[in-house]
BALOBA-1460 file (C-alpha; in Angstrom, 3 decimals):
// residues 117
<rec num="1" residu="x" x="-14.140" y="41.666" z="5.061"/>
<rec num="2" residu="x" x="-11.984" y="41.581" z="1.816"/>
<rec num="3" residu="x" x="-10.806" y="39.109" z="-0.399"/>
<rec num="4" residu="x" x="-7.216" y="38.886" z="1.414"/>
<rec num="5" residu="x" x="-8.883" y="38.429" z="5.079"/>
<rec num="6" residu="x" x="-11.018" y="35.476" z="3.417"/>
<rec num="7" residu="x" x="-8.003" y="33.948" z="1.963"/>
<rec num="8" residu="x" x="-6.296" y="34.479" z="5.725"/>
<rec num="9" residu="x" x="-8.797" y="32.616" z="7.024"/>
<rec num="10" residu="x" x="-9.251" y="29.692" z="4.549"/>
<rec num="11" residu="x" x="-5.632" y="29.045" z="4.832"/>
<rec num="12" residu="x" x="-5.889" y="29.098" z="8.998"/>
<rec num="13" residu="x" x="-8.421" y="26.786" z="8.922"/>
<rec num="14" residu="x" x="-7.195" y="24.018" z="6.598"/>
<rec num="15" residu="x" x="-3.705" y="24.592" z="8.454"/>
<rec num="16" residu="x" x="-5.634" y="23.895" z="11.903"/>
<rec num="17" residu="x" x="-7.786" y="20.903" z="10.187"/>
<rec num="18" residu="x" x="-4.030" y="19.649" z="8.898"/>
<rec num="19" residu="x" x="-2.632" y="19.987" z="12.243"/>
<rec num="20" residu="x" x="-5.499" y="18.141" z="14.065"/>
<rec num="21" residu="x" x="-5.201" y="15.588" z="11.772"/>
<rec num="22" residu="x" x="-1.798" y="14.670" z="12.468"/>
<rec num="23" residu="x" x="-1.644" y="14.881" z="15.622"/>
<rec num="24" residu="x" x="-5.106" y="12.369" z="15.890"/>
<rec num="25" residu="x" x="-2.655" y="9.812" z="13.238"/>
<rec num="26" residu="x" x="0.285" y="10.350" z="15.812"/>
<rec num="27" residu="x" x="-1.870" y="9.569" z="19.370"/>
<rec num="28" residu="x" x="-3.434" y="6.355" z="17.644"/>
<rec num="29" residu="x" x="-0.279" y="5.368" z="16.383"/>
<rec num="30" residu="x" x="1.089" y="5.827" z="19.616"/>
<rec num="31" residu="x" x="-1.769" y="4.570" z="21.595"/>
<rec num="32" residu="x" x="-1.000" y="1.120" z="19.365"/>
<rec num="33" residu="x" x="1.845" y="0.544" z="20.014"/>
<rec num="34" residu="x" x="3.959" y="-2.550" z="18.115"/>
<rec num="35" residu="x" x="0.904" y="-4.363" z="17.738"/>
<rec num="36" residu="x" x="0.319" y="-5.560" z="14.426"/>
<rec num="37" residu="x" x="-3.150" y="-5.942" z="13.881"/>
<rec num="38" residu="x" x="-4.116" y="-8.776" z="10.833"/>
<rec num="39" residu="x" x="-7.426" y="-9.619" z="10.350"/>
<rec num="40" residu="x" x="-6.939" y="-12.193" z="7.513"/>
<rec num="41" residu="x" x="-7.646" y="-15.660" z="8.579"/>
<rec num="42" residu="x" x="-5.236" y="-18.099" z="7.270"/>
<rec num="43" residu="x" x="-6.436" y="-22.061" z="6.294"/>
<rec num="44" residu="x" x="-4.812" y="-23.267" z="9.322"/>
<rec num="45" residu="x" x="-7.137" y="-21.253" z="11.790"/>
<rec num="46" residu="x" x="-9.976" y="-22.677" z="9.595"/>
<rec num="47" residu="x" x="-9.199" y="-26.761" z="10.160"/>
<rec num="48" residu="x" x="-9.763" y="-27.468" z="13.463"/>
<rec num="49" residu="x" x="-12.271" y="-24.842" z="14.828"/>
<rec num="50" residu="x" x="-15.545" y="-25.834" z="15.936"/>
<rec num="51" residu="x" x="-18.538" y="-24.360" z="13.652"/>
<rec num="52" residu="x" x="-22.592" y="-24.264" z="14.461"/>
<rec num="53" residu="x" x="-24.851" y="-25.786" z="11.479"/>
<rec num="54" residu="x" x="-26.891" y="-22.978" z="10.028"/>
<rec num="55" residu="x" x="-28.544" y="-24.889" z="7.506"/>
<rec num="56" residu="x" x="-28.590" y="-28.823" z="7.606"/>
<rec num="57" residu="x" x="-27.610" y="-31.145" z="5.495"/>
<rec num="58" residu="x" x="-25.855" y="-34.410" z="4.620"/>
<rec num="59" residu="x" x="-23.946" y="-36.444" z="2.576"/>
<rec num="60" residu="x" x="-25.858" y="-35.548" z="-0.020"/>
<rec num="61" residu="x" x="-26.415" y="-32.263" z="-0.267"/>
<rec num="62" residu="x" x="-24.939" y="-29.104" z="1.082"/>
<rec num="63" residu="x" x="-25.537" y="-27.099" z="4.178"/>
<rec num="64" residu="x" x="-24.399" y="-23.624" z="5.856"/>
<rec num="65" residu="x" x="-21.675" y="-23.653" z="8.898"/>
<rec num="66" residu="x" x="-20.401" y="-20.726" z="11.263"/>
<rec num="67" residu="x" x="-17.680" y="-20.097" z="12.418"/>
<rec num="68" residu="x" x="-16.529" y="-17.539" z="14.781"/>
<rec num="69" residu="x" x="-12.477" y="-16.838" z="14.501"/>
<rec num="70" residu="x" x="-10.556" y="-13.650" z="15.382"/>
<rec num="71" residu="x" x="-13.420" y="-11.860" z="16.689"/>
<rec num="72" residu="x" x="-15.509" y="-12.479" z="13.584"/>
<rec num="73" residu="x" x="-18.179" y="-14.892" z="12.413"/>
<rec num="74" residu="x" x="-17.899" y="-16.541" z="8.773"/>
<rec num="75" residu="x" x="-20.089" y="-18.433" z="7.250"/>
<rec num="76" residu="x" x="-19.131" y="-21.664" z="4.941"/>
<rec num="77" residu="x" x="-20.945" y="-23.676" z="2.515"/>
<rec num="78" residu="x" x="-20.747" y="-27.326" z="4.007"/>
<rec num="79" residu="x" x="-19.956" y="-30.934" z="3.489"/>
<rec num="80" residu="x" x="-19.606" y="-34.155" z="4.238"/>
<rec num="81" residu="x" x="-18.400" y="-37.808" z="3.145"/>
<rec num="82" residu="x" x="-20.052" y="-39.614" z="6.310"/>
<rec num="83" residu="x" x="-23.780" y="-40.918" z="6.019"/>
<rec num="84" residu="x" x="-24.992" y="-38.497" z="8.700"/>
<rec num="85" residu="x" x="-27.351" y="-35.572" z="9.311"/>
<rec num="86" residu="x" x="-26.614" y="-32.707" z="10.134"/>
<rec num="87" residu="x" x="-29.256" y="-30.713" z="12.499"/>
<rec num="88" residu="x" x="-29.630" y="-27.049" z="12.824"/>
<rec num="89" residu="x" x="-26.890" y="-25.789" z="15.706"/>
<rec num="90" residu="x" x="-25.147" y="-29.269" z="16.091"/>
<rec num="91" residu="x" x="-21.567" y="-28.366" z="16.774"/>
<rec num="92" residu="x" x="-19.201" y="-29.755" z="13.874"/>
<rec num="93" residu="x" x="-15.405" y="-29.873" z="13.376"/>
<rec num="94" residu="x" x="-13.954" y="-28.617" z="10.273"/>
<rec num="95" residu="x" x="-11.270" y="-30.721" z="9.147"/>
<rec num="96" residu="x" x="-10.886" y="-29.980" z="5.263"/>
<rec num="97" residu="x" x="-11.388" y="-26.856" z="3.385"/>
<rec num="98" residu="x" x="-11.013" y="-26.721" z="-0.497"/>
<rec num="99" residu="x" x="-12.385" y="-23.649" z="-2.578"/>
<rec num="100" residu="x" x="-14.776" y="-22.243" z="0.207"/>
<rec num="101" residu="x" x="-16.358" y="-25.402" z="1.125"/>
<rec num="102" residu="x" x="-15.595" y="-26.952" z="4.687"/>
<rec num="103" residu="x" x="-16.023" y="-30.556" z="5.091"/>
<rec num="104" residu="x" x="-16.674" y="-31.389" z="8.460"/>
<rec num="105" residu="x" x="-17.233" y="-34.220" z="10.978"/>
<rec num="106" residu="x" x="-19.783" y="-34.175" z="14.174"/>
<rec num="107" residu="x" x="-17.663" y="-32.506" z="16.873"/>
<rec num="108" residu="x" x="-17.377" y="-35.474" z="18.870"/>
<rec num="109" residu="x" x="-16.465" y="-38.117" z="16.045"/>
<rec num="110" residu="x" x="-13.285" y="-38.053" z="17.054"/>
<rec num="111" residu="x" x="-13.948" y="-39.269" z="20.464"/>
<rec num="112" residu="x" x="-16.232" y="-42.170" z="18.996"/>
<rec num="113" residu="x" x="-13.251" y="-43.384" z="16.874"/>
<rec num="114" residu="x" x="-10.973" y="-43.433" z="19.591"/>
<rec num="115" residu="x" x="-13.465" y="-44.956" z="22.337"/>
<rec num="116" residu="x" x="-13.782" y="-48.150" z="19.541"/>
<rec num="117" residu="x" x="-9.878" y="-48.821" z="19.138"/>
């Protein structure tokens, strides 16, 4: 082989490897759709979910929530104002985040408030 049949062939296969390429962009693109996929999670998904103590804690002191939104699970550093304890897994609602720290209520305080009015 000589130096122009070398060249031939580099330039066939990075025009195949180009070609491939496009046409893999093009059939997931297609395959897609108009679905816009965002994987951000906003504040508002945040407040209101139900999280699972990781690490307890109580008024005092901090502790470690998760939460599982959009498919994921994120952890949070934890608080909260209310003289409780927090017990590892206890189910908690998040009503309050403010820089990366949840504050959060047993999952069923709500219910207790509204069972005493």
């Amino acid at each position: 082989m000589d130096k122009d049949q070398l060249v031939m062939i580099a330039i066939t296969v990075i025009a195949i490897g180009v070609i491939l390429g496009a046409l893999f962009v093009l059939l997931v693109k297609w395959k897609r759709g108009n679905r816009v996929i965002n994987s951000l999670v906003s504040v508002n998904q945040i407040v209101g979910s139900i999280g699972r103590v990781e690490i307890p804690f109580d008024q005092n002191s901090k502790g470690k929530v998760r939460v599982g939104i959009k498919g994921s699970l994120i952890d949070f550093v934890a608080v909260t104002s209310l003289p409780y304890e927090f017990q590892l897994g206890e189910s908690v609602l998040i009503i309050e985040i403010k820089e990366n720290r949840v504050s959060v209520v047993p999952e069923n305080y709500l219910r207790k408030i509204q069972d005493q009015e």
